[in-house]
MOPAC internal coordinates of N, CA, C and O (Angstrom, degrees):
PM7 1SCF
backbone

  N    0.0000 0     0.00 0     0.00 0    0    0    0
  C    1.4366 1     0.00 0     0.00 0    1    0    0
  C    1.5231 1   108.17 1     0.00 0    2    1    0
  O    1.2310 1   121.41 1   -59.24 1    3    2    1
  N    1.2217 1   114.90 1   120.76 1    3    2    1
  C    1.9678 1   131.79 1   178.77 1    5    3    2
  C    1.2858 1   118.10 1  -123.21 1    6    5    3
  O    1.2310 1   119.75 1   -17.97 1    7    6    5
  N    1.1768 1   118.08 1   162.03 1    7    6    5
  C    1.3940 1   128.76 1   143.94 1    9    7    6
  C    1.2205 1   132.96 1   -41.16 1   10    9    7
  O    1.2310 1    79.69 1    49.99 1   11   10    9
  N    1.2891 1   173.90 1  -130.01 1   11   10    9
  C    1.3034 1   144.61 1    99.68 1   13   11   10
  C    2.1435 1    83.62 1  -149.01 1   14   13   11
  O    1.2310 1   124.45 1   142.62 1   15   14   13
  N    1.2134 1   109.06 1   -37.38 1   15   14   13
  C    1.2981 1    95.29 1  -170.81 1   17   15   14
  C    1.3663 1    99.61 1  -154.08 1   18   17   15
  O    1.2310 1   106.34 1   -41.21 1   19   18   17
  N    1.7241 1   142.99 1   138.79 1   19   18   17
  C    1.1399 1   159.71 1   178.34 1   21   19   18
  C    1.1522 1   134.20 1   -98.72 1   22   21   19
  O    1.2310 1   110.38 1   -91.60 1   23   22   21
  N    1.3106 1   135.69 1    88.40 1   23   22   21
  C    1.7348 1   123.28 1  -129.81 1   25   23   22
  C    1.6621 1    71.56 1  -135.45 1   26   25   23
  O    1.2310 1   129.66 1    -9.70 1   27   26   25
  N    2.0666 1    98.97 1   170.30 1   27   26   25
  C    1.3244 1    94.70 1  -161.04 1   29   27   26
  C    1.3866 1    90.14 1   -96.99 1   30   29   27
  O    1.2310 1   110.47 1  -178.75 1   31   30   29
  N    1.1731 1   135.51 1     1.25 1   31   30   29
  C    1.3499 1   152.45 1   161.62 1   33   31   30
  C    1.4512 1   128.24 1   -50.92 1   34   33   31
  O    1.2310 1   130.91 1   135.75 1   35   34   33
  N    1.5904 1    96.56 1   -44.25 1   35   34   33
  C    1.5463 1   117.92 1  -160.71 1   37   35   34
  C    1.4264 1    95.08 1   179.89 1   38   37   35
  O    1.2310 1   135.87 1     1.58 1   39   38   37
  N    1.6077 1    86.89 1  -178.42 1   39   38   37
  C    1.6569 1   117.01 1   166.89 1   41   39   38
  C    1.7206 1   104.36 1  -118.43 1   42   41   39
  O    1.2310 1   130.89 1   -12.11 1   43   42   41
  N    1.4667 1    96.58 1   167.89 1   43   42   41
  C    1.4484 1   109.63 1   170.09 1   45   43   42
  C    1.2990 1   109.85 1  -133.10 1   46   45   43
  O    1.2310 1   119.42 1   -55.94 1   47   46   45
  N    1.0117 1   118.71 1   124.06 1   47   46   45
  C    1.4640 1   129.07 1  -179.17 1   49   47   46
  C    1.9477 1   129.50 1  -113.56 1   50   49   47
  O    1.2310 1   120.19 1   -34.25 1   51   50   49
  N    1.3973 1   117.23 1   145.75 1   51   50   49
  C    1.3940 1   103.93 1  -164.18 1   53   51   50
  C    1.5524 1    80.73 1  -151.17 1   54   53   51
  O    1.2310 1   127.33 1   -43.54 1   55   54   53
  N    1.0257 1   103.50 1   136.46 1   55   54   53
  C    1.9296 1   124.80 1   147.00 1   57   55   54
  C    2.1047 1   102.31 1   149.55 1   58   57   55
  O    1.2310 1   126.22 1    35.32 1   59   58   57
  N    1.5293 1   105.64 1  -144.68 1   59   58   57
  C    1.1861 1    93.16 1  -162.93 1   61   59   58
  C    2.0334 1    79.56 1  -132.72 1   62   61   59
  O    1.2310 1   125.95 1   -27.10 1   63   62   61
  N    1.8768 1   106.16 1   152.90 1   63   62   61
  C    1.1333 1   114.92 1   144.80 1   65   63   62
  C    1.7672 1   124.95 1  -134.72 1   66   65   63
  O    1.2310 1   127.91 1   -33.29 1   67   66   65
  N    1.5401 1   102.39 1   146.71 1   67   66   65
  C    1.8236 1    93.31 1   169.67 1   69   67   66
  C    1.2083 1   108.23 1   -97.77 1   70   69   67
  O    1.2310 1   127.29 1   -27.73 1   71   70   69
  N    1.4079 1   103.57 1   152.27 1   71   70   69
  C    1.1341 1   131.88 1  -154.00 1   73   71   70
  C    1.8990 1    96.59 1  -133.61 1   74   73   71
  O    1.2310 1   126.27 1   -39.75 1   75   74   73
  N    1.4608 1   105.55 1   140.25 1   75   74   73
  C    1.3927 1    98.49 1   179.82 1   77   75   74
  C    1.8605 1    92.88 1  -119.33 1   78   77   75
  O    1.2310 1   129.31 1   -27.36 1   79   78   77
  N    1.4439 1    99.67 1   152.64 1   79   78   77
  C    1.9393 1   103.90 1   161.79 1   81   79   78
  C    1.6611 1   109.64 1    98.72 1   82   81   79
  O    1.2310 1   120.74 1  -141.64 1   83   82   81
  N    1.2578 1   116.20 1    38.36 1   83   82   81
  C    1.5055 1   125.51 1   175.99 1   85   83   82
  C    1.7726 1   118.11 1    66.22 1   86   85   83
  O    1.2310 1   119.92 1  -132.97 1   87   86   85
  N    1.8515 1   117.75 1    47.03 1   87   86   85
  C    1.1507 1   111.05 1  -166.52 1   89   87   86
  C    1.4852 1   112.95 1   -44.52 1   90   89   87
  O    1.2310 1   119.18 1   146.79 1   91   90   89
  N    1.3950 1   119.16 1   -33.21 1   91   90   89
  C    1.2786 1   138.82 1  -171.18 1   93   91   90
  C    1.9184 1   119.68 1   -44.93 1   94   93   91
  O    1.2310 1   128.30 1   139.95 1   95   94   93
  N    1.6970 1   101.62 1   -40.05 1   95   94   93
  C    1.2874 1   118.38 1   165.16 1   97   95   94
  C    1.4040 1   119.10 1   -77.01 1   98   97   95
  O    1.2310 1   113.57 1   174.47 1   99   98   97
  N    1.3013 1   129.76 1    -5.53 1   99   98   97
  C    1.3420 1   129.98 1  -152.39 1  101   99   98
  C    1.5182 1    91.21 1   -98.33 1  102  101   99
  O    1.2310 1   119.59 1   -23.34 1  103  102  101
  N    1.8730 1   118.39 1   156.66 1  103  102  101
  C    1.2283 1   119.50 1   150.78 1  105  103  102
  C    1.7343 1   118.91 1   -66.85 1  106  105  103
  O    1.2310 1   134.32 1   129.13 1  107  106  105
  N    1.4059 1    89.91 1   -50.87 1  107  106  105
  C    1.5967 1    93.02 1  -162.87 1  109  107  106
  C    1.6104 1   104.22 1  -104.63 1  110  109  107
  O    1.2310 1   113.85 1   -11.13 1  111  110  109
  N    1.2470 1   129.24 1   168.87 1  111  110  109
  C    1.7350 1   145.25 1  -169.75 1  113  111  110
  C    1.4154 1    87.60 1  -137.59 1  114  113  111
  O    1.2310 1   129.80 1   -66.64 1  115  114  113
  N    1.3852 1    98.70 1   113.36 1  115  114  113
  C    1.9551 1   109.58 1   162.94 1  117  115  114
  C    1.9177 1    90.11 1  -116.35 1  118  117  115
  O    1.2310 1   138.81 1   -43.95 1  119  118  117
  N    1.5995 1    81.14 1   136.05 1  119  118  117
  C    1.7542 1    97.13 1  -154.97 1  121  119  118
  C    1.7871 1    78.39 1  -118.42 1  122  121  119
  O    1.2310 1   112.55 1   -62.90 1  123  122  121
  N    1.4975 1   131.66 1   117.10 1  123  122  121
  C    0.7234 1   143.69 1   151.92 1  125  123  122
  C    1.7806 1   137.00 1   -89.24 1  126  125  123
  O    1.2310 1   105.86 1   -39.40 1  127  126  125
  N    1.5311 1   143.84 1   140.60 1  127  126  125
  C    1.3557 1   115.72 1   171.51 1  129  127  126
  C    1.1878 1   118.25 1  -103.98 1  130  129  127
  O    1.2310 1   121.56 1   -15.00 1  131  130  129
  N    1.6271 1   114.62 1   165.00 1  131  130  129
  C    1.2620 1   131.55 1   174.18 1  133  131  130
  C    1.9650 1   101.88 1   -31.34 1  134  133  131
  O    1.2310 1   135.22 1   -25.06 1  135  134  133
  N    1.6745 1    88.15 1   154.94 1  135  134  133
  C    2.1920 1    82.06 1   178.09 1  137  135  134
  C    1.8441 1    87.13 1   -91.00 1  138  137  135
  O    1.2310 1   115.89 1   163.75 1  139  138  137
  N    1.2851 1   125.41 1   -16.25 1  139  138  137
  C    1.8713 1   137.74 1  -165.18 1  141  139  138
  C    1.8546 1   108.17 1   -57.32 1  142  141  139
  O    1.2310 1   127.58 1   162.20 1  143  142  141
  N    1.1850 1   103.01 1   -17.80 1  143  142  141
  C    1.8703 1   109.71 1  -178.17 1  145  143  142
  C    1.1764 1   119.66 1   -66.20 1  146  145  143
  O    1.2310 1   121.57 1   -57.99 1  147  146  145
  N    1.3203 1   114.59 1   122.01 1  147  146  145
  C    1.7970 1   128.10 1  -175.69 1  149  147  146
  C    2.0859 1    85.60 1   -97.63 1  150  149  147
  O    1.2310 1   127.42 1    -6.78 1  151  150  149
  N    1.4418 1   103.33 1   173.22 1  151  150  149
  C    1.2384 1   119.45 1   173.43 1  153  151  150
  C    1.5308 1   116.26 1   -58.20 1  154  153  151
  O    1.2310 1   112.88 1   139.52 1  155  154  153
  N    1.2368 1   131.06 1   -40.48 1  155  154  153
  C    1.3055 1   129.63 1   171.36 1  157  155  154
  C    1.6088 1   113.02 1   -59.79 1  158  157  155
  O    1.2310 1   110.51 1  -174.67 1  159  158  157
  N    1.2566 1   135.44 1     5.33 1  159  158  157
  C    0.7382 1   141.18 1  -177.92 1  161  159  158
  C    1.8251 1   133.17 1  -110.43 1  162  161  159
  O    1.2310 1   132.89 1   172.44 1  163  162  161
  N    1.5842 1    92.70 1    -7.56 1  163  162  161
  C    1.4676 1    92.12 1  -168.36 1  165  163  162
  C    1.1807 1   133.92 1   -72.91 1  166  165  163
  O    1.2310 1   119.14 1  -173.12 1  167  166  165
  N    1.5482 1   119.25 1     6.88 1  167  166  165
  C    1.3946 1   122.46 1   161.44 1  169  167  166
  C    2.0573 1   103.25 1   -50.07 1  170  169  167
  O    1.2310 1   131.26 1   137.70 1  171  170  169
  N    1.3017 1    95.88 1   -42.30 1  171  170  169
  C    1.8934 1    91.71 1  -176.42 1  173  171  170
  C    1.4842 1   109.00 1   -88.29 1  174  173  171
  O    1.2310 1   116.46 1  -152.95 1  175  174  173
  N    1.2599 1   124.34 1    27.05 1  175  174  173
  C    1.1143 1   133.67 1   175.63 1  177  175  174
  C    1.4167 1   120.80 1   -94.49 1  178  177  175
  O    1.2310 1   120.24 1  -121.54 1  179  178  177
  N    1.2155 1   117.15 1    58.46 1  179  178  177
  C    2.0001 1   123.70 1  -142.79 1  181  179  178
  C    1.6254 1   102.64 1  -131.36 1  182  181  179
  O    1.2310 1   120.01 1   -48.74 1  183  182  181
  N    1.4688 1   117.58 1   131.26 1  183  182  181
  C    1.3182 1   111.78 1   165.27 1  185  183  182
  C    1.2663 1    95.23 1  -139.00 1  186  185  183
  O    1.2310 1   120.95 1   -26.15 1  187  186  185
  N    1.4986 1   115.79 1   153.85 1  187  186  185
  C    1.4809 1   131.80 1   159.26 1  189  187  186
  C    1.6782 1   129.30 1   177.64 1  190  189  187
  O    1.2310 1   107.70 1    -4.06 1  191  190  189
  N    0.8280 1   140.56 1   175.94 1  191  190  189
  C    1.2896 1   159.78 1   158.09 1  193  191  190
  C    1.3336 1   135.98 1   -63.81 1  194  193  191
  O    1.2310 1   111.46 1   -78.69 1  195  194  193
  N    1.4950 1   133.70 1   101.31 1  195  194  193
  C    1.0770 1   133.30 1  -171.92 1  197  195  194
  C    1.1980 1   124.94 1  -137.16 1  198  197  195
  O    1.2310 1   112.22 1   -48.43 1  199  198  197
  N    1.5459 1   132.28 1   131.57 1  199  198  197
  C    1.4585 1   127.04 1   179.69 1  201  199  198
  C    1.7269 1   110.03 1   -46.19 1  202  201  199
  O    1.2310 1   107.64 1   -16.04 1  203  202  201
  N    1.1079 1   140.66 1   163.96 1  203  202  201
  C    1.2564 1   134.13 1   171.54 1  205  203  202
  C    1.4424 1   110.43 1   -93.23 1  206  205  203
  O    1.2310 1   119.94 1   162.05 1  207  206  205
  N    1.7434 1   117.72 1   -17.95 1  207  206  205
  C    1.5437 1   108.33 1   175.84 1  209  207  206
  C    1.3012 1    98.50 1   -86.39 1  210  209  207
  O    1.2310 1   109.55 1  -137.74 1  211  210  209
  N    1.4293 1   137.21 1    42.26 1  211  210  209
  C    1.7764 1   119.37 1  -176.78 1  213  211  210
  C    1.4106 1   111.48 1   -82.27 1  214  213  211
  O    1.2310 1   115.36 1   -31.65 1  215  214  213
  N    1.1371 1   126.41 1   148.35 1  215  214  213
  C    1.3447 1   133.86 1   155.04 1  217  215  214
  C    1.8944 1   117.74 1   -10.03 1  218  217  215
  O    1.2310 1   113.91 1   -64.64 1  219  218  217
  N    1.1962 1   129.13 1   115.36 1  219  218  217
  C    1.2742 1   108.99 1   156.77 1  221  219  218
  C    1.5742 1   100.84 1    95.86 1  222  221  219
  O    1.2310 1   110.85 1   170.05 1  223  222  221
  N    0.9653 1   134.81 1    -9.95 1  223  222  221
  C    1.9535 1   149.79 1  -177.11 1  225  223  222
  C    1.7167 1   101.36 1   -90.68 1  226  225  223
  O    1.2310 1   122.85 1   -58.24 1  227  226  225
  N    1.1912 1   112.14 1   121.76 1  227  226  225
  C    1.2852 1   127.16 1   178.86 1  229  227  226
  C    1.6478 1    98.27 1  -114.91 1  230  229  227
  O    1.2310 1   110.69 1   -33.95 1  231  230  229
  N    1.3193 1   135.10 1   146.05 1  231  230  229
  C    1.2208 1   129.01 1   175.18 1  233  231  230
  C    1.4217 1   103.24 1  -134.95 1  234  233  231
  O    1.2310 1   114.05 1   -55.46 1  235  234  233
  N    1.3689 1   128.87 1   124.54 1  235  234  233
  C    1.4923 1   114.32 1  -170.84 1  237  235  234
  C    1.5568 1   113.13 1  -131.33 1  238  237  235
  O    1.2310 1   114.54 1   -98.56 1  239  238  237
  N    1.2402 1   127.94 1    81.44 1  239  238  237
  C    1.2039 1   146.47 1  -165.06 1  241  239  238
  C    1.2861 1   129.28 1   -58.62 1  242  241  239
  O    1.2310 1   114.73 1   -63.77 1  243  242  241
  N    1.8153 1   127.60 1   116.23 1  243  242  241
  C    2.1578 1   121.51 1  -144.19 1  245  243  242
  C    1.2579 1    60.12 1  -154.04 1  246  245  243
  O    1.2310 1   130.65 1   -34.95 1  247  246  245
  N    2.0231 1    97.07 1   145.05 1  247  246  245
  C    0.9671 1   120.16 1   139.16 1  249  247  246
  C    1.4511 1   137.68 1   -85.50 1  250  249  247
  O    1.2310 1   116.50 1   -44.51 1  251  250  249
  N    1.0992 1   124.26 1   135.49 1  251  250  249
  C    1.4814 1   129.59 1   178.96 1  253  251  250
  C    1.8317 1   107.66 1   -31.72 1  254  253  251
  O    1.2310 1   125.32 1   -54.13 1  255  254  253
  N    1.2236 1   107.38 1   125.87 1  255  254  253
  C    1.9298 1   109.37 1   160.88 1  257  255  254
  C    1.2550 1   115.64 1   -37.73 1  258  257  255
  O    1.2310 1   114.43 1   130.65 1  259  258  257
  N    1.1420 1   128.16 1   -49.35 1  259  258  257
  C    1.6370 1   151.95 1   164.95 1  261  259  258
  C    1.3799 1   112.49 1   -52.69 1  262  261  259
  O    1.2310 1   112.72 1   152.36 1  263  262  261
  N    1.0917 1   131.35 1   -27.64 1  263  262  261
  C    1.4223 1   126.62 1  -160.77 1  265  263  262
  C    1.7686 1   106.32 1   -77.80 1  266  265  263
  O    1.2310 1   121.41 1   -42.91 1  267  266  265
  N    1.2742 1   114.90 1   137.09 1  267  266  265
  C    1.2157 1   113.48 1  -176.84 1  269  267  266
  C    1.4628 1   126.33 1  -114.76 1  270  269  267
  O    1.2310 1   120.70 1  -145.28 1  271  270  269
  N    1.5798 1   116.27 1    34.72 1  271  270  269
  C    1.1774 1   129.28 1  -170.87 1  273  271  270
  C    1.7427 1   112.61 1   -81.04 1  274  273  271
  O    1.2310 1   114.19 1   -29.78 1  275  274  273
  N    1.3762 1   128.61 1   150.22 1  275  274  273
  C    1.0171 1   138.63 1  -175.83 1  277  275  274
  C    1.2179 1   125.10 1  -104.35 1  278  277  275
  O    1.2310 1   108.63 1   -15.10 1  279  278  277
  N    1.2882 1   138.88 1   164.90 1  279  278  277
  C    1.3178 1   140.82 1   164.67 1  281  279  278
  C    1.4767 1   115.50 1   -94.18 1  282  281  279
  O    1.2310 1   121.51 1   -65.84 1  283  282  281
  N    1.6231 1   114.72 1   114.16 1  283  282  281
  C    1.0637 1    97.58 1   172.76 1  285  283  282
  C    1.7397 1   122.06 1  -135.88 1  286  285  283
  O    1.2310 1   131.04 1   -24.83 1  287  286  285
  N    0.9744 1    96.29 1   155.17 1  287  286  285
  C    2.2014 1    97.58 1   166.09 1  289  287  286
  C    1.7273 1    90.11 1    71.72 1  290  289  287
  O    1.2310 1   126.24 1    72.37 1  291  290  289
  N    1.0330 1   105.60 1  -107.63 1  291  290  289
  C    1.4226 1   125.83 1  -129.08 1  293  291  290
  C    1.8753 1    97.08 1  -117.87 1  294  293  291
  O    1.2310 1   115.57 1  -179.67 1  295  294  293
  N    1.3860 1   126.01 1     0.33 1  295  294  293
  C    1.2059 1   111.13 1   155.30 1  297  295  294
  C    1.6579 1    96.25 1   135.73 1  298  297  295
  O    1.2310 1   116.50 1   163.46 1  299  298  297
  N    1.3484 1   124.27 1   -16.54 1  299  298  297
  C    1.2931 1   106.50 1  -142.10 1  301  299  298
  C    1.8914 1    85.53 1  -103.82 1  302  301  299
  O    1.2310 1   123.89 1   -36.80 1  303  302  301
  N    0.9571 1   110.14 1   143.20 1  303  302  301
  C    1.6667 1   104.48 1   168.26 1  305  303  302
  C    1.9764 1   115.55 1   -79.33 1  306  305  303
  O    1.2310 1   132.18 1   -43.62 1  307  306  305
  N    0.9689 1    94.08 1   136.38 1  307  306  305
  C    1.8586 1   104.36 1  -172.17 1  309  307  306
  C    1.3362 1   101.05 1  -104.15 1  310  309  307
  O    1.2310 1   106.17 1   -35.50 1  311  310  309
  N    1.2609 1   143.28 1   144.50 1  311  310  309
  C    1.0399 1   135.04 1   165.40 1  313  311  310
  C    1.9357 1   112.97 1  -100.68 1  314  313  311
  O    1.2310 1   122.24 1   -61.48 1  315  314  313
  N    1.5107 1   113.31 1   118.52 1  315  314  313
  C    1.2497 1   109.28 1   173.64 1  317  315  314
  C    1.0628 1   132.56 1   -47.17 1  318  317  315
  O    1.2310 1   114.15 1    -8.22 1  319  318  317
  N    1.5638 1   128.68 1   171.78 1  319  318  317
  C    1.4869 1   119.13 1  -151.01 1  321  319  318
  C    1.8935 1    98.23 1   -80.86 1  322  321  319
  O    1.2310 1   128.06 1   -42.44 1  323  322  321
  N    1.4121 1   102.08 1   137.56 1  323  322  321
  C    1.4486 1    89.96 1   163.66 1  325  323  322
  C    1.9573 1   111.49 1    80.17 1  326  325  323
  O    1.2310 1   124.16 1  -174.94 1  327  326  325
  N    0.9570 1   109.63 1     5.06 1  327  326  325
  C    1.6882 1   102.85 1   176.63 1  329  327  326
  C    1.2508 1    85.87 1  -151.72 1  330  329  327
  O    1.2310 1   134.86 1    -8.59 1  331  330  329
  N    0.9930 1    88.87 1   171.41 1  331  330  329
  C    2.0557 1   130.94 1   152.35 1  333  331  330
  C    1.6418 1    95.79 1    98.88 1  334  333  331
  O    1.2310 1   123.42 1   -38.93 1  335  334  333
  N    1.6159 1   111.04 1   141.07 1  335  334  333
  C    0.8276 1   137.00 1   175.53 1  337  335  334
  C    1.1267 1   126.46 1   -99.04 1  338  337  335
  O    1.2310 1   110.04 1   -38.44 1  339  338  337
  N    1.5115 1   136.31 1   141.56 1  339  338  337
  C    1.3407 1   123.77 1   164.47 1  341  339  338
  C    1.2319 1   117.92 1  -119.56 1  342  341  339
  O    1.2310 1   100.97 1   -67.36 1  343  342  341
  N    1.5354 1   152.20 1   112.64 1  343  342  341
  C    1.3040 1   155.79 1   149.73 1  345  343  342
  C    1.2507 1   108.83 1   -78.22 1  346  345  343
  O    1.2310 1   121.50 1   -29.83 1  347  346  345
  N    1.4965 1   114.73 1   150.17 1  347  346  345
  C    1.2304 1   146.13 1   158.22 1  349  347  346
  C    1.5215 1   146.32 1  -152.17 1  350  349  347
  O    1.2310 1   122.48 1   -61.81 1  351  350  349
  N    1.3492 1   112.86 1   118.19 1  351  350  349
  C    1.4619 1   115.54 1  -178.16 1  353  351  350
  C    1.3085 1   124.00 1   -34.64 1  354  353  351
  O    1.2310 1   111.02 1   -38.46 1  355  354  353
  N    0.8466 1   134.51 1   141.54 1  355  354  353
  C    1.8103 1   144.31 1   172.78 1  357  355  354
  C    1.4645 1    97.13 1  -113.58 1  358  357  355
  O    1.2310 1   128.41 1   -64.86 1  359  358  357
  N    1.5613 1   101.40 1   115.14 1  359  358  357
  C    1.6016 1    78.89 1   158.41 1  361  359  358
  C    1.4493 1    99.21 1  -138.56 1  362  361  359
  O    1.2310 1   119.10 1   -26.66 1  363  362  361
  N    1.4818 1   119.32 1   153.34 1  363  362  361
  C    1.1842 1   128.92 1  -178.94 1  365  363  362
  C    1.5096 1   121.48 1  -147.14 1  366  365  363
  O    1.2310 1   141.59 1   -53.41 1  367  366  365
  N    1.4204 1    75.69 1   126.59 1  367  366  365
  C    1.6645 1    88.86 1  -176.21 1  369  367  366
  C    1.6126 1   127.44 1  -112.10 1  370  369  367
  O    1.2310 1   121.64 1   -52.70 1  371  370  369
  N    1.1409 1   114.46 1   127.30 1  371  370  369
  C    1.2624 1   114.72 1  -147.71 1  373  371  370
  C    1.4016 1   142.93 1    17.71 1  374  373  371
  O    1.2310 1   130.01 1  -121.47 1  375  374  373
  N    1.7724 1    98.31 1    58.53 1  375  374  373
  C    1.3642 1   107.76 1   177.17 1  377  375  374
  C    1.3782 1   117.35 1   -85.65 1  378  377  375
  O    1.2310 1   124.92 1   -36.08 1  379  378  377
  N    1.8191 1   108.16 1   143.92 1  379  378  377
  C    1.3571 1   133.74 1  -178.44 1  381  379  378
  C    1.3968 1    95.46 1   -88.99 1  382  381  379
  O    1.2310 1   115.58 1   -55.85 1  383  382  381
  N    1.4860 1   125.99 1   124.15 1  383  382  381
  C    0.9829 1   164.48 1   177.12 1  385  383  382
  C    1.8275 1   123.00 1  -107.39 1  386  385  383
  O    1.2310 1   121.28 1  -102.36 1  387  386  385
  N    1.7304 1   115.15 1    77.64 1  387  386  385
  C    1.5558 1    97.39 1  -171.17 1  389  387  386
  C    1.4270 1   129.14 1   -59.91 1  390  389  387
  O    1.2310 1   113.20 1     0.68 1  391  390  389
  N    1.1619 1   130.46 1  -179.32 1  391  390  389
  C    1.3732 1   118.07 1  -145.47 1  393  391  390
  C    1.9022 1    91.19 1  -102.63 1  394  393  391
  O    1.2310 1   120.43 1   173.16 1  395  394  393
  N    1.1882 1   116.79 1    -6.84 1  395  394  393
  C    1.5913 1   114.72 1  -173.24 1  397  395  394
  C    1.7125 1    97.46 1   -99.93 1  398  397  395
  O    1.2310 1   118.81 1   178.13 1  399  398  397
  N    1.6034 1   119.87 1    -1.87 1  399  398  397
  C    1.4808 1    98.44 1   179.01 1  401  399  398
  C    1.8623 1    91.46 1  -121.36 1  402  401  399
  O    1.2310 1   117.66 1  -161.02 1  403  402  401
  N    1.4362 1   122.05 1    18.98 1  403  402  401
  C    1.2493 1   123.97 1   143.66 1  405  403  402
  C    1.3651 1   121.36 1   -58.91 1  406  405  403
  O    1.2310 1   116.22 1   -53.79 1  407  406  405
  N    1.7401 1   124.78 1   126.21 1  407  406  405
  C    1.2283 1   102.51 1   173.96 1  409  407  406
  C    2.1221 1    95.27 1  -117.66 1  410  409  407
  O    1.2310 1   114.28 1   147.61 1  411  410  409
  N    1.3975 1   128.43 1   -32.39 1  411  410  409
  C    1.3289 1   134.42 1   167.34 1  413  411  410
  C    1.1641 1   102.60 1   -97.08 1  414  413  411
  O    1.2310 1   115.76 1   -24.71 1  415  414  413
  N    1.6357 1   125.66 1   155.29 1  415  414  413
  C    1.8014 1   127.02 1   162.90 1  417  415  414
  C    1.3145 1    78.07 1  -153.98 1  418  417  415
  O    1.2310 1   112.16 1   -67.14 1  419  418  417
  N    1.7021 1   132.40 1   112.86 1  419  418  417
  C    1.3291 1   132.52 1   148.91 1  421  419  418
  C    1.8410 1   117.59 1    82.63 1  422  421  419
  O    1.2310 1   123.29 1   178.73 1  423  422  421
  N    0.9102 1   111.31 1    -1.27 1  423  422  421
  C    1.5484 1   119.54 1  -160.51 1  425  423  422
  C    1.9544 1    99.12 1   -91.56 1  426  425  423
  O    1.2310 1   120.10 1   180.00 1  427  426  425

């Protein structure tokens, strides 16, 4: 996940993040970065806020290796009491980002 372009409007942003806890159900995507970033790096130095139906948002939904949920009845997977995980990819491609639900750009 980068910068790709800095408008005085917004940002635009492109690459992919995981996300753990059903991003898929959520309204909003709080896109946080790694704490691992040296200065050469601050194009991936990005936080903000985004509806999850935005333009350009791919959401691609895996269950955890670990997860111990079953198949049952009628098709739908249940998750047992107390486990199972859900992760999912974010990926976004050239998403417009307004400049009031920016909270990092490069810093």
């Amino acid at each position: 996940m980068h910068i790709v372009e800095e408008r005085d409007d917004g940002i635009v942003v492109r690459g992919a993040k995981i996300m753990i806890a059903g991003a898929a159900a959520a309204n909003e995507i709080f896109v946080m970065p790694t704490t691992s970033l040296r200065e050469e790096d601050k194009n991936y130095t990005v936080s903000f806020v985004v509806p999850r139906d935005t333009e350009g948002i791919t959401i691609v939904e895996a269950r955890h290796p670990d997860d111990a949920r079953e198949l049952e009845g009628n098709g739908y997977e249940l998750p047992a009491i107390g486990t199972g995980i859900t992760q999912a990819w974010i990926l976004f491609n050239d998403v417009f980002i307004p400049k009031e639900r920016v909270f990092m750009c490069g810093e």
